[in-house]
Phi, psi and omega in degrees: 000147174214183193242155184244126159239126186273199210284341165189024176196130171251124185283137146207123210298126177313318191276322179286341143310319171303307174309286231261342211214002161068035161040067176258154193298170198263150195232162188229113159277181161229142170218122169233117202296334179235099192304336181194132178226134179222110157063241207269333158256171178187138193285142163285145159289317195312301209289347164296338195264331179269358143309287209274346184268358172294301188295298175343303178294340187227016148279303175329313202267297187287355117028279166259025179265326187294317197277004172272349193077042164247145198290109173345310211281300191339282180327320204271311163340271154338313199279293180310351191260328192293330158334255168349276239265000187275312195294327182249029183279291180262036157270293217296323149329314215265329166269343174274354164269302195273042188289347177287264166034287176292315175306334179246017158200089173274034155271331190292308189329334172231056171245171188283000169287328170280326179265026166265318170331158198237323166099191191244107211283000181264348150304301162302342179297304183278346142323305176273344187274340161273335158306318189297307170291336181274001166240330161288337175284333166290357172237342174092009185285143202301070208317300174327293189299338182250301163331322198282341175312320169249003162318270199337293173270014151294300173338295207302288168307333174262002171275330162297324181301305220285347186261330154311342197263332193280333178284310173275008176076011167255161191068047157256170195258212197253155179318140202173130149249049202257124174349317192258026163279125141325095188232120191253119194226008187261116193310335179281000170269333181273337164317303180307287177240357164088000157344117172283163199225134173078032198205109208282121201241156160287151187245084170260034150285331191263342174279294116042268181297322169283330164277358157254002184264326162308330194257348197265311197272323159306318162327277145020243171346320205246348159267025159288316205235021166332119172277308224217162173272159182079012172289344178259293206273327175309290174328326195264000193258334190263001155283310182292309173308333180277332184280334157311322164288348194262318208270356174284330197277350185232009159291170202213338178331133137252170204084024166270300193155162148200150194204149201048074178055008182118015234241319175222167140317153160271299215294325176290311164327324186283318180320296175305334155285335181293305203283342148312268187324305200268340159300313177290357191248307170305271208309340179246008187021089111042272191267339199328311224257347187278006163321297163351313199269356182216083148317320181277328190280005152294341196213328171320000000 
């Protein structure tokens, strides 16, 4: 059994919706990869929904950087440069894994395919966590204490982007015929990003997007009640790393990486170190006594 997505709507058939859903009545979505098309133009669903998770995410992290004592202008600052630099991290990731490719056609590197491509997000990650340190050590801002500030909406924004990725077929996972498979027929996914078409796949955009929407409301939760500074971002690199290390074994994309003869993915290689890092961040707190100096925003 799959779930279908046609050529600009995806059906789903009542009686296999009633099994799978405790036979609640049957429903019909749309899903369209392209939210407004007049002529020559047209809005992408991917890149409108990783537009608003940007924006979403980084209204969030300044938020909360203002109820931590971190200087407002500082924050808004901080946020639009990880931005830049998340966006030109997983490009650059998203071409060294596919450096043969590029290397026997260096013009492709800036064809409109690449720069439609969305890249690879643990590039951009790592990408923004160095942008990040070279502006908080340049302002003097509280490095730990302003991560934890933008875990949450770091969260936030990749659980809408991943529902942007689910529009446009990227980022898919491998064939499967398990009820919650997925089948993509609409030809600009496969033009675009090379989706088979016509083949029920796992929808790890949405398994993805839902463990960062989980990790987003926890976050949350838990920087109310912070012990320590690097207590939040400690937390989202050793969650998000382990669903990520997990969620690599059923994707199917290319343009991850491989590394030790095949034996893993790079993005999982990156996973493991993110889930390294947010351990060493628990286990030595850091941060235990600067907490301290921003009480209310410990307990708000």
């Amino acid at each position: 059994m799959s779930f279908t997505l046609a050529s600009r709507q995806a059906f789903f058939p009542a009686r296999l919706f009633q099994e799978a859903i405790l036979s609640l009545p049957a429903s019909k979505n749309t899903v369209f990869p392209q939210l407004v098309h007049f002529g020559h133009f047209f809005l992408p669903t991917y890149g409108f929904l990783v537009a608003m998770g940007v924006l979403i995410g980084l209204w969030v992290s300044v938020s909360n950087s203002k109820r931590i004592g971190i200087d407002e202008e500082n924050a808004w600052n901080l946020g639009i440069l990880v931005v830049l630099g998340g966006i030109i991290g997983a490009k650059i990731l998203y071409i060294i894994n596919d450096w043969g490719t590029y290397a026997a056609h260096p013009s492709e590197i800036f064809s409109l395919a690449t720069l439609q491509a969305g890249g690879v997000f643990s590039g951009g990650l790592l990408a923004a966590f160095a942008v990040a340190a070279w502006y908080v050590h340049k302002h003097h801002m509280p490095a730990l204490g302003t991560c934890d500030a933008f875990a949450p909406g770091l969260a936030l924004g990749h659980a809408i982007g991943r529902v942007g990725c689910f529009a446009a077929g990227c980022c898919y996972g491998k064939e499967t015929h398990h009820w919650w498979g997925v089948t993509f027929t609409n030809p600009l996914a496969h033009d675009i990003t090379g989706t088979p078409l016509n083949i029920p796949l796992q929808p790890t955009q949405l398994f993805e997007s839902a463990v960062e929407l989980a990790n987003f409301f926890f976050l949350m939760w838990l920087l109310k009640r912070r012990k320590f500074d690097g207590q939040i971002i400690g937390a989202f690199m050793f969650i998000y790393g382990i669903a990520r290390f997990l969620l690599e074994f059923i994707r199917d994309d290319p343009g991850r990486g491989s590394v030790f003869g095949g034996a893993m993915s790079g993005t999982q290689l990156i996973s493991i170190g993110l889930v390294l890092a947010g351990g060493i961040i628990w286990w030595l707190r850091p941060g235990a006594k600067t907490v301290a100096a921003h009480p209310v925003g410990a307990t708000r």
